[in-house]
C-alpha positions in Angstrom: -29.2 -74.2 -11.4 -30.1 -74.8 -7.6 -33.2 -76.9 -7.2 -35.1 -73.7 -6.3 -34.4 -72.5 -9.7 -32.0 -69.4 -8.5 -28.2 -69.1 -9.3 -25.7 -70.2 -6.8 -23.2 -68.4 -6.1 -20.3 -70.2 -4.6 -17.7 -67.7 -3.1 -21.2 -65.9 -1.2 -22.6 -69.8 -0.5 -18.8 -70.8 0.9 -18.9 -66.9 3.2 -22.6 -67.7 4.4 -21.3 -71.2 5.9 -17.9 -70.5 7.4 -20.3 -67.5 9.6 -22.7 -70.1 10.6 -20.6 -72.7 11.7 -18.3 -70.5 13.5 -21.5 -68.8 15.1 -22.2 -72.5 16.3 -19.3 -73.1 17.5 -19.1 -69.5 19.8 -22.7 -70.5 21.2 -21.7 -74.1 22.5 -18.5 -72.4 23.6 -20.0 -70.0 25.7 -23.2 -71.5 26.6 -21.4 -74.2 28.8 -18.9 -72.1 29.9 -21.1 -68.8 30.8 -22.1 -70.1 34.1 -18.6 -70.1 35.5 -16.5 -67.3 32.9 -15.4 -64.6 35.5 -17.3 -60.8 34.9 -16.4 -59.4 31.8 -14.7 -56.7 33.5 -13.7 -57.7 37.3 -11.9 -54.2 37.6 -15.5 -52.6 37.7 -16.5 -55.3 40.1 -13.9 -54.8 42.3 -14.5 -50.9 42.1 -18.5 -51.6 43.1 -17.1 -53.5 45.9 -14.8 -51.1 47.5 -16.3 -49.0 50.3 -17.9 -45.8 49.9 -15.9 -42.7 50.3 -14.7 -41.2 53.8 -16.8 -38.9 54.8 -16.3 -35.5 55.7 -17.8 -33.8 58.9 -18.7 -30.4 59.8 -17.7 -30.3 63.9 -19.7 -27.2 63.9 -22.5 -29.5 63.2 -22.0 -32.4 66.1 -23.6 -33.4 69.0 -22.0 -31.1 71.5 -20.5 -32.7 74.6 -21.7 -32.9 77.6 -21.4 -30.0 79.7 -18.5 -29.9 82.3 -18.2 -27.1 85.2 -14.9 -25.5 85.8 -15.4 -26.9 89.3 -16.0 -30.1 88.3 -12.6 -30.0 85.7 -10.9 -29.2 89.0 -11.6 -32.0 91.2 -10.2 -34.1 88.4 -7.2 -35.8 90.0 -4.3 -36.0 87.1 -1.6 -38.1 88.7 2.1 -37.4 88.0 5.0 -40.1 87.6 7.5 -41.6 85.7 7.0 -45.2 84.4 9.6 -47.6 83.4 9.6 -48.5 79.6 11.4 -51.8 78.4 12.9 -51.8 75.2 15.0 -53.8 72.8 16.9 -54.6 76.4 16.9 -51.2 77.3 15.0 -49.4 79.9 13.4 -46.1 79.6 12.1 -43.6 82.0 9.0 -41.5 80.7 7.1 -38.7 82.6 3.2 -39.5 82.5 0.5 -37.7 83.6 -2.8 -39.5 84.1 -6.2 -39.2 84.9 -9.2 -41.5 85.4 -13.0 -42.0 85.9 -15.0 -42.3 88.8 -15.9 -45.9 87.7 -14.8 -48.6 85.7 -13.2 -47.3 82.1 -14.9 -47.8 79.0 -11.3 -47.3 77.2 -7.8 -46.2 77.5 -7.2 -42.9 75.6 -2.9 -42.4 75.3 -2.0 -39.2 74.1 1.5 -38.3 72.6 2.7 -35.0 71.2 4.4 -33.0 68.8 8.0 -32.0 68.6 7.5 -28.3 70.9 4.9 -29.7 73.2 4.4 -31.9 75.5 2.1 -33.8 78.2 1.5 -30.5 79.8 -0.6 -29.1 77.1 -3.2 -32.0 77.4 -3.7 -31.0 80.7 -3.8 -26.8 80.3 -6.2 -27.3 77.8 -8.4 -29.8 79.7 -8.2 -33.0 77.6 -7.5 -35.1 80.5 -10.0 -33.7 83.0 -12.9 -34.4 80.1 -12.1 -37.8 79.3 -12.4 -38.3 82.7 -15.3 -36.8 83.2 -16.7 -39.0 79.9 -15.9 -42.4 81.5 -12.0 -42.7 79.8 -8.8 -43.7 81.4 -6.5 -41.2 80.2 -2.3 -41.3 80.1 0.0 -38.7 78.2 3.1 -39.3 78.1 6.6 -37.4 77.3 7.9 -39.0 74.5 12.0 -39.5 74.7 13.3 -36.2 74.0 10.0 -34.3 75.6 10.5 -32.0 78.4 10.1 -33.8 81.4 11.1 -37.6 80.1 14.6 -38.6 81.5 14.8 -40.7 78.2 16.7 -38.9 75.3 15.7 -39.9 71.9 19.4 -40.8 71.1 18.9 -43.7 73.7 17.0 -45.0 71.0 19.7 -46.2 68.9 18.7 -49.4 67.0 15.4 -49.4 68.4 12.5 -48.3 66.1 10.3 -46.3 67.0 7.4 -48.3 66.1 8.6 -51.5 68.7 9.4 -48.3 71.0 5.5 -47.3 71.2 5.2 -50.8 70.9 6.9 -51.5 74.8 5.3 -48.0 75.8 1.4 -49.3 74.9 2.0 -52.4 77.2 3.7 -50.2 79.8 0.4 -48.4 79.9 -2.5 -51.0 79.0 -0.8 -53.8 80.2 -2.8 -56.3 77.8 -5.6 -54.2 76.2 -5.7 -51.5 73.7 -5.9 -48.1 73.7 -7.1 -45.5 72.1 -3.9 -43.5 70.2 -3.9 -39.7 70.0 -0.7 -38.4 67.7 -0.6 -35.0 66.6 2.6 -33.9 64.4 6.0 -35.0 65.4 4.5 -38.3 67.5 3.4 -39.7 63.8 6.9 -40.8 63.1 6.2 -43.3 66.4 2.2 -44.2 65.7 2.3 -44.1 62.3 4.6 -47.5 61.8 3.5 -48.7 64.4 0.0 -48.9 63.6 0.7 -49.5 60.0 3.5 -51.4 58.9 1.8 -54.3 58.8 -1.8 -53.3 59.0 -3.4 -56.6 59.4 -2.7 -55.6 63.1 -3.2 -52.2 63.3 -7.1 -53.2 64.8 -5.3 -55.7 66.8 -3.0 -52.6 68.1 -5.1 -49.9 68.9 -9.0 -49.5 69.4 -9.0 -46.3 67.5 -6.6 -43.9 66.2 -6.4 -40.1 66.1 -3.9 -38.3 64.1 -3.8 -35.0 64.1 -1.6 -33.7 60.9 0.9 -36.2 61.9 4.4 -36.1 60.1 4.9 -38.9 57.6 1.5 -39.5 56.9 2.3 -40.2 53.3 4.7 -42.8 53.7 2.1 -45.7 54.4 -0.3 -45.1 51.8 -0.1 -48.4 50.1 -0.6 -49.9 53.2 -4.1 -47.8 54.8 -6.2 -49.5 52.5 -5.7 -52.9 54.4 -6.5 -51.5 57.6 -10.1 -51.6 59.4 -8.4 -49.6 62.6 -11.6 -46.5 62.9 -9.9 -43.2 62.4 -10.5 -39.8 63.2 -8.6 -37.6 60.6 -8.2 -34.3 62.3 -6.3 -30.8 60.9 -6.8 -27.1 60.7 -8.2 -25.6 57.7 -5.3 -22.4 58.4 -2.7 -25.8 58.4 -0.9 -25.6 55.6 0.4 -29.7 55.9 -3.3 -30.2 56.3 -4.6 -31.2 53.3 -1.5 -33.4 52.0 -1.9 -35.4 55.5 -6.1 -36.1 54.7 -5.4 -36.8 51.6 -3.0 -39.7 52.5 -5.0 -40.4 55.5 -8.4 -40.6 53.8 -7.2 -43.8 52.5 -7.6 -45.7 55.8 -11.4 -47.1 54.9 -12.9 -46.8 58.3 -11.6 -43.1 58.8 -13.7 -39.7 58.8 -12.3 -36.2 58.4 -12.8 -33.4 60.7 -11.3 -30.0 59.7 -11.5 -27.7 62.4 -11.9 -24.0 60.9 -9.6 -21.3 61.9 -7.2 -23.4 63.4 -3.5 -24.0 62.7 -0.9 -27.0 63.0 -2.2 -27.5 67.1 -5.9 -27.6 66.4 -6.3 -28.7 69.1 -4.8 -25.7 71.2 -5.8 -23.7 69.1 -10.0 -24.6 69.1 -10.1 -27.1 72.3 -13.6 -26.9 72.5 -14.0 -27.9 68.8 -11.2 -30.4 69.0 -13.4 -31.9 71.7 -16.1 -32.5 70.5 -15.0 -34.4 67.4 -13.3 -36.8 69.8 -16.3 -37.0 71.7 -18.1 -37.9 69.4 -15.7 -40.0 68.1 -15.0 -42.2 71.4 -18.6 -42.8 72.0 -18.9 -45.2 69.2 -15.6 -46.9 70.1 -15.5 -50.6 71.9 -12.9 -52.3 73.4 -13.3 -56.1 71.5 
């Protein structure tokens, strides 16, 4: 008999004392260590930390640009050359065709193209003449191959096409950066450029606008990394559209603007709403 008078029982006594002890031994455990032990789940952590997701814009619903007169579109001077581009020990001759502000330039916009255009059509549809007219220095080129380049883009050879754009941004901005415009075909030169190793695409570029650009999917490990500011741009009647934002989307600082009724060129096909995503985009940009 116990000294309280009630039965013992020794296999329930023996049970009772291995949970106690080992509910000791848990506390001091954890008590000292809680202050330091990592989250119980750092996946979730890490998921609360990540940035919200890119946002999607309705241009129909943006500040409209300012107004430009067709007079005032045609005293924009758009000056025509060719400009030497060293590469890789070669030399490369590129058509440009540029235009600029009245005053100092808040930015340099360069504008490439896809595979059956050319620098022409940023001039017929007025792109130069209104980033002139917003304060931007403006330069699109013919990339080798384009119409009007002397370069072919067998000259290439060894050279990629990433340390290509590479010679051609500091042919241009001679020190700074610009703003990079790629629809299509010209991805396959912005793209690795930009992203490779995107630690430097901010370093590289002040902003970037692709516009369904071709091998947009092969970088998607690597956009995440990035903090370059994006426009995503595509038409919704594009049928590559939504396979290029939803590789693009990726890039954290990026927002998406579908431009309705619009095909592969968008931006022929809807200049007006074309322009006034980039507007709109461009007026929060800075040169640092």
């Amino acid at each position: 008999m116990a000294p309280s008078g009630l039965t013992l029982n020794k296999p329930v006594a023996i049970t009772f004392l291995v949970l106690v002890g080992g509910g000791i031994i848990l506390y001091k455990y954890y008590g000292k260590t809680s202050a330091t032990a990592p989250p119980a789940n750092i996946l979730d952590v890490n998921k609360e930390a990540q940035p919200a997701s890119v946002q999607e814009l309705d241009v129909m619903k943006l500040p409209d640009f300012p107004p430009v007169s067709a007079d005032q579109l045609k005293s924009v001077q758009i000056e025509k050359g060719e400009m030497t581009v060293s590469a890789g020990g070669k030399e490369f001759k590129i058509y440009y065709q540029k235009s600029v502000p009245s005053g100092p330039p808040k930015l340099t916009v360069l504008l490439l193209h896809g595979q059956a255009f050319s620098s022409d059509n940023w001039v017929e549809i007025h792109t130069l003449q209104y980033l002139a007219s917003w304060g931007y220095r403006a330069v699109a080129v013919d990339l080798p191959g384009g119409s009007k380049s002397r370069a072919k883009d067998t000259q290439l050879g060894d050279i990629t096409k990433a340390d290509f754009l590479g010679a051609l941004v500091t042919a241009v901005e001679k020190g700074l950066k610009p703003v990079i415009i790629s629809p299509s075909m010209s991805g396959s030169f912005a793209l690795p450029y930009l992203f490779q190793d995107p630690s430097l695409s901010s370093q590289r570029a002040v902003g970037y606008v692709p516009v369904a650009p071709a091998g947009a999917g092969s970088y998607t490990d690597k956009y995440p990394q990035s903090q370059l500011p994006t426009l995503i741009v595509y038409g919704t009647k594009d049928p590559a559209g939504p396979n290029t934002k939803d590789s693009l989307k990726l890039l954290p600082r990026s927002q998406i603007v579908p431009i309705p009724e619009a095909g592969h060129p968008c931006y022929i096909d809807k200049p007006d709403l074309f322009h006034k995503a980039l507007y709109n985009f461009l007026k929060d940009l800075k040169n640092t």
